[in-house]
Kinemage of the C-alpha trace (Angstrom):
@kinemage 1
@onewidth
@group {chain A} dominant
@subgroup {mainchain}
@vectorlist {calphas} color= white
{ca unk a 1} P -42.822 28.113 26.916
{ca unk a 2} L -40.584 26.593 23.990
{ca unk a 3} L -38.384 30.128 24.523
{ca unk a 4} L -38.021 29.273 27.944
{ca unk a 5} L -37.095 25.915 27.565
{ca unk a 6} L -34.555 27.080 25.111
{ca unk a 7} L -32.814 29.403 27.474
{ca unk a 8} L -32.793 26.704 30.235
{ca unk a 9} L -31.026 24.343 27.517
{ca unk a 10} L -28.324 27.152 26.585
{ca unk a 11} L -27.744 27.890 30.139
{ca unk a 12} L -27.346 24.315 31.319
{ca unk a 13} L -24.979 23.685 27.972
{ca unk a 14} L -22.522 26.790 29.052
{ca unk a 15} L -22.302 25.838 32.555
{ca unk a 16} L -21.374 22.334 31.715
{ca unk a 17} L -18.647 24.032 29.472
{ca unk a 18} L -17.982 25.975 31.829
{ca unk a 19} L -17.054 23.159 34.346
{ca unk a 20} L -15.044 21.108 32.092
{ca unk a 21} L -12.699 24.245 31.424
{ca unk a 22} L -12.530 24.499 35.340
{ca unk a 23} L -11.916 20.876 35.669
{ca unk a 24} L -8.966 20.734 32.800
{ca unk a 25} L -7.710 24.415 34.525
{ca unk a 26} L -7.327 22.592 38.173
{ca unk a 27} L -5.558 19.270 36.261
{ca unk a 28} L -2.670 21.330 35.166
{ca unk a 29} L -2.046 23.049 38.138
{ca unk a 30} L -1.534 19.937 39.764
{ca unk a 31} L 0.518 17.914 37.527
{ca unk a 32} L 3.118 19.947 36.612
{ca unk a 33} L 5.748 18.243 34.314
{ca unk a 34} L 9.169 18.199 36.035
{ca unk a 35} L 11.795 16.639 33.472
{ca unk a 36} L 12.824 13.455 35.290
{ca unk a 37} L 16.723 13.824 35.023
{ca unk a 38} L 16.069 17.134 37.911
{ca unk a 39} L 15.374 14.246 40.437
{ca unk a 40} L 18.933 12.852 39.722
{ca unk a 41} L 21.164 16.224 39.138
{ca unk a 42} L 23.074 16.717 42.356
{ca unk a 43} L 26.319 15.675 44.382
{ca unk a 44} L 25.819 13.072 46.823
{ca unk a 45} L 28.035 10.569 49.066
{ca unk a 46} L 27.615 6.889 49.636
{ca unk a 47} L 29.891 4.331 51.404
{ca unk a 48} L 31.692 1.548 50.347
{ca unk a 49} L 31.960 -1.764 51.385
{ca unk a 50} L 34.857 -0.567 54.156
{ca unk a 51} L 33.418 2.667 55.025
{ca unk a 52} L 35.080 4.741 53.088
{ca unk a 53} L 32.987 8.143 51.897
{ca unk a 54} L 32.550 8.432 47.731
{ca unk a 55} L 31.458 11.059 46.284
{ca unk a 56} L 28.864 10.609 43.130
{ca unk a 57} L 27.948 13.756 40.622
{ca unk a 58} L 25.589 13.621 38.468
{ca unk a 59} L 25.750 16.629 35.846
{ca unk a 60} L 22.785 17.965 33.577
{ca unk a 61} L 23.846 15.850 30.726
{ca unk a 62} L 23.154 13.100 33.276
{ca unk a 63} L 26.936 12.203 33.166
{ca unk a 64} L 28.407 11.350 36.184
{ca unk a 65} L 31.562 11.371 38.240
{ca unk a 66} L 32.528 9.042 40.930
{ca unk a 67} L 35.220 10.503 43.143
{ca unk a 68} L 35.876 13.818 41.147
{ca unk a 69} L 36.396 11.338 38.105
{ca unk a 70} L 34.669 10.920 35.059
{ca unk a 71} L 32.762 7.843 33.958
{ca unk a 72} L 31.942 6.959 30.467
{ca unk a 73} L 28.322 6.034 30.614
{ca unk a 74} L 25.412 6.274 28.035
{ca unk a 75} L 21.665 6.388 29.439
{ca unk a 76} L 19.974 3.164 28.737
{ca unk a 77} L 16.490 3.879 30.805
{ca unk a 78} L 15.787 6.731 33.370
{ca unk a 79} L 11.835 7.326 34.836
{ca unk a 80} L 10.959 8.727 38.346
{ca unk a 81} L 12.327 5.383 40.165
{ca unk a 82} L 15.373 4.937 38.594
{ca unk a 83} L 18.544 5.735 36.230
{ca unk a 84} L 20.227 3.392 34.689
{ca unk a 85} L 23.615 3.867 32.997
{ca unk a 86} L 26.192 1.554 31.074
{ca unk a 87} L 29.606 2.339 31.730
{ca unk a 88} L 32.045 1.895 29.069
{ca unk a 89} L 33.456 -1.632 30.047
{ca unk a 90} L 29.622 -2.739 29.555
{ca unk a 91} L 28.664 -2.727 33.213
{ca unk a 92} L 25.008 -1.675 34.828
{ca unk a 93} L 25.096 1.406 37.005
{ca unk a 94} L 21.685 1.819 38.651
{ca unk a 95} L 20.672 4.960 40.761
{ca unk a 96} L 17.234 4.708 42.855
{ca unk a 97} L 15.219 6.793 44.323
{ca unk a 98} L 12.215 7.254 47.409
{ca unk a 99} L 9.033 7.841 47.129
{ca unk a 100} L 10.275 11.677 47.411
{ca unk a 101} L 12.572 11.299 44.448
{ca unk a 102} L 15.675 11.361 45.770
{ca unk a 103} L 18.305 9.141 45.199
{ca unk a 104} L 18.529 6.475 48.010
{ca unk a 105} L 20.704 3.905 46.401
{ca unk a 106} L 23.785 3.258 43.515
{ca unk a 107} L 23.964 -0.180 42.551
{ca unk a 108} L 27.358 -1.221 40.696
{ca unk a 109} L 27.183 -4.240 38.172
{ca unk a 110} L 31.084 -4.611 38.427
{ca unk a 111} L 30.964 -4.971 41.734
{ca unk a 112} L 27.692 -6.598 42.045
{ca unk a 113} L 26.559 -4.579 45.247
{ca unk a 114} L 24.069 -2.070 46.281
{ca unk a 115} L 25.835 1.163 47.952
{ca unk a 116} L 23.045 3.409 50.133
{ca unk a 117} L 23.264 7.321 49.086
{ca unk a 118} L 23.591 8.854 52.564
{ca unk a 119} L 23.143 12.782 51.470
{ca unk a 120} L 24.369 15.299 49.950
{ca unk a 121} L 27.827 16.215 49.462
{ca unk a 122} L 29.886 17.869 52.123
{ca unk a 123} L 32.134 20.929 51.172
{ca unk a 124} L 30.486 22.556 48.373
């Protein structure tokens, strides 16, 4: 009986193990970790204030160019919502995205207004 009662005690203590490794096995799988500066890499167009198409770039190094120009910027916070940059003249640049992170929106300290991303850029 006490044999018995041993094996039933090892068995239940392996498949418990064996569970946990299954659970931790399926976590991974699920969440894998995508380096948050891939959801803002990418050439994309917004319009300004007179309808006028812009084009925005946003490299590896997460520097960007506005227009085929380069802007000075250093990163001062970037997570799955948002990017925000300081130019050199001290200015806020702040890129959104959805809920599918993509970026939606490119707000402009300088100019104080919110410009809606409308895609991706034409011609390349």
């Amino acid at each position: 009986m006490r044999k018995r009662s041993l094996v039933l005690l090892g068995a239940t203590f392996f498949v418990g193990i064996a569970n946990e490794v299954i659970k931790v096995g399926k976590k991974s799988k699920k969440t894998k970790n995508v380096p948050i500066q891939l959801y803002y890499i990418g050439e994309w167009t917004f319009l300004d204030r007179r309808n006028a198409k812009h084009s925005l770039t946003i490299n590896p190094d997460l520097s960007i160019e506005l227009d085929n120009n380069n802007v000075t910027t250093k990163t001062k916070e970037i997570d799955e919502k948002k990017l925000t940059l300081i130019d050199n003249f001290g200015y806020l640049l702040v890129i959104r995205t959805n809920k599918n992170k993509i970026p939606t929106s490119l707000y402009d300290e300088a100019d104080d207004y919110t410009y809606n991303i409308i895609g991706a850029k034409e011609g390349k």
